[in-house]
C-alpha positions as CSV (number, residue, x, y, z in Angstrom):
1,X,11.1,16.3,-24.6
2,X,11.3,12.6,-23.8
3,X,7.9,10.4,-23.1
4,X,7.5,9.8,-19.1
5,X,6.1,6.5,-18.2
6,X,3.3,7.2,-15.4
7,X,4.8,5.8,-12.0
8,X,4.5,1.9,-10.8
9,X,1.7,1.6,-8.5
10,X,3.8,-1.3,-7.1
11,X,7.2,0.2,-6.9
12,X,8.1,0.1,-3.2
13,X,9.3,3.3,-1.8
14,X,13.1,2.6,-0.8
15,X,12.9,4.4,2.5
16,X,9.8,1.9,3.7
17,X,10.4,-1.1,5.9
18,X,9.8,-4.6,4.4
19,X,7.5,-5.7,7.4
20,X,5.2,-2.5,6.9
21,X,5.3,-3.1,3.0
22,X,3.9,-6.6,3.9
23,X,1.3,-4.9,5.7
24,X,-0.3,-3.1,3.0
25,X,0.4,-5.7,0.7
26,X,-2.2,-8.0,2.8
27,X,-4.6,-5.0,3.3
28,X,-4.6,-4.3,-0.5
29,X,-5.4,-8.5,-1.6
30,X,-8.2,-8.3,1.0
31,X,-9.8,-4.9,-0.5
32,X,-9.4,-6.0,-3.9
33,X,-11.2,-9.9,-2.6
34,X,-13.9,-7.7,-1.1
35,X,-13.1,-9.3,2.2
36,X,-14.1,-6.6,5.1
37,X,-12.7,-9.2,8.1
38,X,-9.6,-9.9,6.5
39,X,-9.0,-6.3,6.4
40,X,-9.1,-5.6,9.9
41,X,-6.0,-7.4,11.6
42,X,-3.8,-6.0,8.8
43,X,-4.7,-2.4,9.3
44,X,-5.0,-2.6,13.0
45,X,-0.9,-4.0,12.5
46,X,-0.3,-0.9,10.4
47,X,-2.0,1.6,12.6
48,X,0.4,0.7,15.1
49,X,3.2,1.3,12.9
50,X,2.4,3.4,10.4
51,X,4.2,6.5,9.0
52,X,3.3,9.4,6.1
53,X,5.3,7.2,4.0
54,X,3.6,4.1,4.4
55,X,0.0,6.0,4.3
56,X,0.9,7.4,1.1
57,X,1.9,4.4,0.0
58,X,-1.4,2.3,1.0
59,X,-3.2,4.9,-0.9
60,X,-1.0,4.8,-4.0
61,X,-1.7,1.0,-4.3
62,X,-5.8,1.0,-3.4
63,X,-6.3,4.0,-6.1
64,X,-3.6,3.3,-8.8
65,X,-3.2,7.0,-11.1
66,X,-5.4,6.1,-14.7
């Protein structure tokens, strides 16, 4: 049985738009900073246009699989 690589924490999923992927992209730099207030404007932008897909996909990228 051939070796699975574990899944990129980055890989965009296909079906998400580039605005939203944006989005989370600025939300994740700002948690990772430690930077509560430049958190706020990004979520309250994806709130507004958020899916399952791009929820998942926030939480993918904040807790990366070990």
């Amino acid at each position: 049985m051939p070796a699975t690589r574990p899944p990129d924490p980055d890989a965009r999923p296909p079906d998400l738009d580039p605005r939203v992927c944006e989005i989370i992209d600025d939300i994740v730099k700002a948690v990772r900073r430690g930077d509560d207030a430049a958190v706020r404007t990004p979520l309250a932008n994806l709130a507004a246009v958020a899916d399952i897909t791009a929820l998942l996909y926030l939480r993918e990228r904040l807790y990366p699989p070990p």
